[in-house]
C-alpha positions as CSV (number, residue, x, y, z in Angstrom):
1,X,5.9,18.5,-0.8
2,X,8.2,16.7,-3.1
3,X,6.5,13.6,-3.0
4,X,7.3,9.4,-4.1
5,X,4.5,6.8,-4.5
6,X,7.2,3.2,-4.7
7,X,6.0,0.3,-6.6
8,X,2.6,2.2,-7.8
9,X,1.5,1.7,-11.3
10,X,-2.2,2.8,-11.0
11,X,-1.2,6.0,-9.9
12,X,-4.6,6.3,-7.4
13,X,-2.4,7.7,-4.6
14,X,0.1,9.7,-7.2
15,X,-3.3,11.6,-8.3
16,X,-4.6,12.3,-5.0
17,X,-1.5,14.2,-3.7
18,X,-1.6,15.9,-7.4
19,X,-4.9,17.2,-6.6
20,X,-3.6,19.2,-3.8
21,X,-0.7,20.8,-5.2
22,X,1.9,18.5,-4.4
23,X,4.9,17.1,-6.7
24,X,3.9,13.8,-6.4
25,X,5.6,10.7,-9.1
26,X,4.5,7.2,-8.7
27,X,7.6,4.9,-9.3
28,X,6.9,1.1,-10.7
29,X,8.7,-1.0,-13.4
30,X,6.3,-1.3,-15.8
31,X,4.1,1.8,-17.5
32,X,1.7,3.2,-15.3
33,X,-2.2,3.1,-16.0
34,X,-3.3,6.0,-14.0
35,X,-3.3,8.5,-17.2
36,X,-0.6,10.3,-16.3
37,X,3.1,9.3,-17.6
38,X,4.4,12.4,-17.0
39,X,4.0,12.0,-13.2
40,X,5.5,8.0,-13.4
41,X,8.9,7.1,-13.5
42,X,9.7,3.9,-15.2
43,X,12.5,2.1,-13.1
44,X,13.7,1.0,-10.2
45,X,12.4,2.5,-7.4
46,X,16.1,2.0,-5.5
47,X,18.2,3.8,-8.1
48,X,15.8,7.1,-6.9
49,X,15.0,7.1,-3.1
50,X,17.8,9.4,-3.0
51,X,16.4,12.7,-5.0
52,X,14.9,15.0,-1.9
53,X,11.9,14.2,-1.4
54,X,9.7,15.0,1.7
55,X,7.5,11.7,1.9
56,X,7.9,8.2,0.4
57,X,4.2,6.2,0.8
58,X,5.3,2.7,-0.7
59,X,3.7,-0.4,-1.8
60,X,6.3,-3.4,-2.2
61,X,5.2,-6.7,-3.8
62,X,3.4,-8.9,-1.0
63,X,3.7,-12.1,-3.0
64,X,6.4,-13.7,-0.9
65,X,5.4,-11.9,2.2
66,X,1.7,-12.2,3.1
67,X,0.3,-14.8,5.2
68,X,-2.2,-14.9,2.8
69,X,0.3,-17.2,0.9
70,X,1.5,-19.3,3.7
71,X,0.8,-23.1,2.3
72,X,2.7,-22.5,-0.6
73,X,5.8,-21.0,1.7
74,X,7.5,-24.5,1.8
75,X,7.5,-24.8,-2.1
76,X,10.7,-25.0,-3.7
77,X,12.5,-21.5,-4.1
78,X,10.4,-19.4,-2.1
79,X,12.2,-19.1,0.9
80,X,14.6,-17.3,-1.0
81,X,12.4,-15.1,-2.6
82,X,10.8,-14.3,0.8
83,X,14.1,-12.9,1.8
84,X,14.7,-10.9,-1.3
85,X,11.4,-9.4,-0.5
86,X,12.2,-8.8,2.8
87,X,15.3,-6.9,2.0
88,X,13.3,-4.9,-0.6
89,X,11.0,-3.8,2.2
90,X,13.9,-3.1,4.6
91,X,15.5,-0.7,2.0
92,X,12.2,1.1,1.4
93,X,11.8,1.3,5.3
94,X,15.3,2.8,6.2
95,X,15.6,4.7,3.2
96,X,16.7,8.5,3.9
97,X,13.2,10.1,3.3
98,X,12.3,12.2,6.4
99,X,8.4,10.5,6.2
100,X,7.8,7.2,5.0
101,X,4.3,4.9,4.9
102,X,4.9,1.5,3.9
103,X,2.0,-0.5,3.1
104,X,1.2,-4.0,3.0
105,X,-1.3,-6.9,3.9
106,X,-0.6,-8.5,7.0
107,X,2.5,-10.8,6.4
108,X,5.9,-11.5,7.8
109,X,7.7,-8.1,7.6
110,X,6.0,-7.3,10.8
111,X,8.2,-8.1,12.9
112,X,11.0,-9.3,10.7
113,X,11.4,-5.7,9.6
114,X,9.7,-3.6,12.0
115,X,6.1,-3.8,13.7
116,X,3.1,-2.3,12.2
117,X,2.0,1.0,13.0
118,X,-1.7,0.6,11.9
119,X,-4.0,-1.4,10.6
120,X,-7.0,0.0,8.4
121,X,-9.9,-1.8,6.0
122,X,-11.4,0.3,3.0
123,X,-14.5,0.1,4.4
124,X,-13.3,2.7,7.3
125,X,-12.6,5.2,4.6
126,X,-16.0,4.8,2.4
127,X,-15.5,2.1,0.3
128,X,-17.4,-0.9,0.5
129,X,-14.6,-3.5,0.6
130,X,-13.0,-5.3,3.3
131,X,-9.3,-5.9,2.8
132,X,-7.2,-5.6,5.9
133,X,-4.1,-4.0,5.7
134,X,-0.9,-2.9,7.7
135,X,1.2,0.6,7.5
136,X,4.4,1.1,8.7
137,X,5.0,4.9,9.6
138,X,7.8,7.2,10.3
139,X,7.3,10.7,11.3
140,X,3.4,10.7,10.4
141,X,0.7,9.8,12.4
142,X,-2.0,7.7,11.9
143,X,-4.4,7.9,9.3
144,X,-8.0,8.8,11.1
145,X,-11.1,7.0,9.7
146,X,-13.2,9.1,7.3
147,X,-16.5,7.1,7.2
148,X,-17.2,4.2,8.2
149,X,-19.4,1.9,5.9
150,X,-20.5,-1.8,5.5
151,X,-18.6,-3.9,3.7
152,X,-20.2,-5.8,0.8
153,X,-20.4,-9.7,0.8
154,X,-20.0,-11.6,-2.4
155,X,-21.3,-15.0,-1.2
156,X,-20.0,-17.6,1.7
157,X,-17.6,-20.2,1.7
158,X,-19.3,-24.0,1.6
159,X,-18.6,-25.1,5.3
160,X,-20.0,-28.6,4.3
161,X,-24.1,-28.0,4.4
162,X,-23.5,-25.0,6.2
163,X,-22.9,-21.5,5.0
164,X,-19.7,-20.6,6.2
165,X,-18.0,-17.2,6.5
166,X,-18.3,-14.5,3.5
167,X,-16.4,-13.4,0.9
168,X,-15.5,-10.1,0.4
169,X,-14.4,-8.5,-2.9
170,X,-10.5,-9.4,-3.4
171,X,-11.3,-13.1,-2.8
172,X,-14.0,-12.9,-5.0
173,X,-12.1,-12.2,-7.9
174,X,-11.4,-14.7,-10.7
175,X,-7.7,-15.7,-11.8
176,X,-6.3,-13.8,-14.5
177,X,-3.3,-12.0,-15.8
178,X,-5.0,-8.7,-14.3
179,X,-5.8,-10.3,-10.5
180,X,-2.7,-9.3,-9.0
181,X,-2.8,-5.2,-10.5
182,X,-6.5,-5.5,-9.4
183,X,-5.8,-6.9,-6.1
184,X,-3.1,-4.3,-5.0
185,X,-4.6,-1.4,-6.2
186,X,-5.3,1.3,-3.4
187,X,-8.6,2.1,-2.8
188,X,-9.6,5.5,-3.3
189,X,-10.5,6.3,0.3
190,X,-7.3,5.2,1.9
191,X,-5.3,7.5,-1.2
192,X,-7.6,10.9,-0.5
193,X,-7.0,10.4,3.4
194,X,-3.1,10.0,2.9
195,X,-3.4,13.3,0.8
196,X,-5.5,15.0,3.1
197,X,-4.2,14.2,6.2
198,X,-0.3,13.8,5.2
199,X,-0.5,16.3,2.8
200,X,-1.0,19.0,5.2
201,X,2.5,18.2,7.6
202,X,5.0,20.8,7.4
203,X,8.2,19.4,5.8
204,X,10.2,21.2,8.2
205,X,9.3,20.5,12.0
206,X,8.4,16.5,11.3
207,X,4.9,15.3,12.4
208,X,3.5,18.6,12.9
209,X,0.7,19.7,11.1
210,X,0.6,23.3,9.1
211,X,-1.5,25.7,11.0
């Protein structure tokens, strides 16, 4: 399958679906980091959602979007950029691409845009992290767990005297120029399932899998 990762710099999902044979390009604005620049294209991802392909998985921004983010929605300007976000995701979502994944943490796009199809946590695909997390799918079906693990816990939030509840591993991270690329990276689990399982739909009869 002809094959584009949107907004995907560390080309960990790019990789996977390379693995297998497919034509698979990550897309992001900056350089990518995943080794390969001859599978990355450098641009924006709109000026290219138009080039054939047979499955988009993207990964817009979630800065404005998340709920994660919610006591800084009233600051100045933000509103705004919360709908330029949203419109990003609605392009990527209606875009003329016969299967699309859209992924991103739970936030206002569902409903705004469209409701979630699934939510998944790393830790349901053998890595040890929790981090929940929303897909949006057209003509795929859901991803199906590949092993189930326990997440690790970093420490606990102070609840006055009392140990309150833990932190997992994106929280845990310190702020630096890097937290954001590190915090939006695809876990390796969720990428080799997407290859796996999506990799193997036929192209031509939509949702059905290749016998």
């Amino acid at each position: 399958m002809k094959i584009l990762v949107a907004c995907e710099e560390s080309q960990v999902v790019c990789n996977e679906f390379r693995k297998l044979g497919h034509e698979a390009f990550s897309c992001d604005m900056v350089d990518c980091s995943g080794g390969h620049p001859e599978w990355h294209i450098k641009d924006d991802v709109l000026k290219h959602l138009n080039e054939g392909w047979d499955l988009m998985i993207a990964h817009p921004p979630c800065t404005f979007l998340s709920y994660a983010a919610t006591k800084w929605w009233n600051d100045e300007g933000r509103v705004w950029k919360r709908l330029e976000a949203l419109k990003f995701f609605a392009k990527l979502w209606t875009a003329n691409i016969p299967k699309i994944c859209v992924e991103n943490p739970r936030g206002c796009a569902s409903p705004t845009i469209a409701k979630y199809s699934q939510s998944i946590q790393p830790w349901q695909f053998g890595d040890e992290e929790s981090k929940l997390t929303w897909l949006w799918l057209k003509n795929l079906p859901e991803l199906k767990h590949t092993k189930i693990v326990k997440p690790k816990i970093y420490g606990y939030y102070k609840k006055g005297k009392k140990k309150g509840k833990p932190i997992y591993g994106n929280n845990y991270l310190k702020f630096s120029e890097d937290r954001g690329k590190i915090r939006s990276k695809t876990f390796l689990g969720i990428a080799r399932a997407m290859a796996k399982q999506w990799g193997r739909l036929n192209t031509t009869n939509r949702g059905s899998q290749i016998k």
